[in-house]
N, C-alpha and C positions, 0 to 999 in steps of 0.2 A: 241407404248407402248409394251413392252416387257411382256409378260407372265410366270408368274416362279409360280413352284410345290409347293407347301406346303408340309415341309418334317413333316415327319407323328412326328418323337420325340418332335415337337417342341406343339403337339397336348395332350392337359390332359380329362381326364374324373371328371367333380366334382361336389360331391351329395351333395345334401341336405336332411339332414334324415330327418328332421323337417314337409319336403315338402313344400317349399318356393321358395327362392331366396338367401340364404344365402350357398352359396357351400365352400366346402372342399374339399380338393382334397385329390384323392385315390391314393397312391402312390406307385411307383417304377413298374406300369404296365408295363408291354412289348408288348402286345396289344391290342386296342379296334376296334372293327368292329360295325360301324351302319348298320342296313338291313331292309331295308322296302319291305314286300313281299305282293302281293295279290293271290286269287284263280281267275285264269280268266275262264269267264263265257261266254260261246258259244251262241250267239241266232243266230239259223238257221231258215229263211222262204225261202219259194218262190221268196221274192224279196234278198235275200243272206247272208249272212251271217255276223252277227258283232260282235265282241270281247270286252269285259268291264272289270272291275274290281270288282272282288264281295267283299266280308269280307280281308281287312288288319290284317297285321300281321308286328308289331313294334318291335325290338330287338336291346339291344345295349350289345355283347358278349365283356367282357376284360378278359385278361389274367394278372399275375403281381406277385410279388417276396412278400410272407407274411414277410415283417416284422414288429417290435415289437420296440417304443421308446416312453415312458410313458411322455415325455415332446415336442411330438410335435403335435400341435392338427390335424394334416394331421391323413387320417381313413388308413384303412390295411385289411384285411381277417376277423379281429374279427368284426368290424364295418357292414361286406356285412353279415356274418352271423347272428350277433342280428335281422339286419332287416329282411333276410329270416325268419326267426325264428319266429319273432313279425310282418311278414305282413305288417311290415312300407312301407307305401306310402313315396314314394322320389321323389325331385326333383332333376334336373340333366341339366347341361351344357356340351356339349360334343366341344371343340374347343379349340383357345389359352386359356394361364392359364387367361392374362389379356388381351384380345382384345382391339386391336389399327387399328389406320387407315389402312384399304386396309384388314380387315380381316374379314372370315365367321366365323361363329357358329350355332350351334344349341341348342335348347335350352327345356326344356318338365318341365312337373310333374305330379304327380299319376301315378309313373312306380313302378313296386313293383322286385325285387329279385326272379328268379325263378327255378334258379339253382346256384347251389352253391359245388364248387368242391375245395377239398386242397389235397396237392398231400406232400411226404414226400419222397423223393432217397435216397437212401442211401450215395449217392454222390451228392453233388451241393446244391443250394439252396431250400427250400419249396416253393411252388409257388400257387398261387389259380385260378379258374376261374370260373367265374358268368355270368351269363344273365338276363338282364334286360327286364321284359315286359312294352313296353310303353305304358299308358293309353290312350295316343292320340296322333295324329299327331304331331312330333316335329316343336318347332316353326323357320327359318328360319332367322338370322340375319346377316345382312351386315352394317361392320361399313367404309363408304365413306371419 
């Protein structure tokens, strides 16, 4: 069995403002990064020493090109900023747009918006980028 890469374009990020299971997708990103981080915790005795995991820390950073088409229900910059704005709890799938066999995802909800950046060049496109606080663990799916 051969083993092949998942190229990252073929990978979308899509919210649910509602906080459900009903996603949309953010569109024309250029990048998302998941990052699951902890603080490690030293316990030193006599008998030596062990390393754990104390408090996690859940992040799903995108980058992506604001734009603007009043007839396609796909979200954009205006959409990540209402929810910063209003604290909207989101759900969120982070994998293909429509997973099929032999494919992973992930999957959460209660992430809320916690930065929120739009940038304006004077050359090139307007671009945005956000970061997502996960409220939990994301959920792990493989479809066989």
């Amino acid at each position: 069995m051969a083993t092949e890469p998942i190229e990252g374009k073929k990978l979308v990020i899509l919210v649910d403002f509602a906080n459900g299971t009903t996603y949309g997708e953010l569109i024309c990103l250029t990048e998302a990064t998941m990052q699951l981080a902890a603080n490690v915790i030293t316990a030193a005795s006599r008998c030596g020493t062990t390393k754990f995991n104390g408090d996690k820390d859940r992040t799903i950073d995108i980058n992506g090109l604001w734009v603007f088409n009043p007839e396609s229900p796909k979200q954009s910059a205006g959409a990540v900023v209402d929810a910063f704005e209003n604290d909207t709890r989101v759900g969120w799938l982070f994998g293909p747009e429509t997973p099929g066999s032999g494919d992973e995802w992930f999957t959460g909800v209660d992430a809320i918006f916690s930065n929120v950046t739009i940038g304006a060049p004077q050359e090139g496109a307007a671009t945005f980028t956000a970061t997502m606080q996960l409220g939990n663990a994301p959920e792990h799916h493989f479809e066989s």
